[in-house]
N, C-alpha and C positions, 0 to 999 in steps of 0.2 A: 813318717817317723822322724822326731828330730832327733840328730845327734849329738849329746853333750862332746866337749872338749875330753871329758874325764872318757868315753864310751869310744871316740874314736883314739885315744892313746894305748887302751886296752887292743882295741882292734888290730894295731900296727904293732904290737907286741905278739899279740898271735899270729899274724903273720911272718915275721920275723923269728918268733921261736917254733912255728911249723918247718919254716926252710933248715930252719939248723938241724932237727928232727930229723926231716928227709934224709940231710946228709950224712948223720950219724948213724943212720939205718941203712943205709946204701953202703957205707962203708964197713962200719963196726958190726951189723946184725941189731938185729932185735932185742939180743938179752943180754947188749952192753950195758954197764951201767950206767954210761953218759946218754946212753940212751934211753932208757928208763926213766934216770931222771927227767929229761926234757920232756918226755911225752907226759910224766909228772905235772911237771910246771904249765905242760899248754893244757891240762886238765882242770888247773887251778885259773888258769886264766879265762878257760870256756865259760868255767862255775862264777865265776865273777861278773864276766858282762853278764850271764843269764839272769843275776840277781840283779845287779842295775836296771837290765828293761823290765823287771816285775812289777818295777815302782812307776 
């Protein structure tokens, strides 16, 4: 599979807002809402690359 420029920036975002996640849930709990948010955003960001490789 190749990977676009645009496919591996998404990637390193999810990674990078995974690790923040981790922390906010390690620390804060589950049903903080900075943590919420974040698992939010890397839900939005999953949905994105999936739709990238459809194409």
């Amino acid at each position: 599979m190749n990977v676009t420029p645009k496919v591996q920036n998404i990637i390193q975002e999810m990674e990078t807002k995974r690790l923040e996640l981790k922390y906010f849930a390690q620390y804060h709990g589950f049903s903080h809402p900075a943590t919420v948010r974040l698992s939010q955003e890397l839900d939005e960001l999953f949905n994105l690359y999936h739709q990238l490789n459809q194409k």
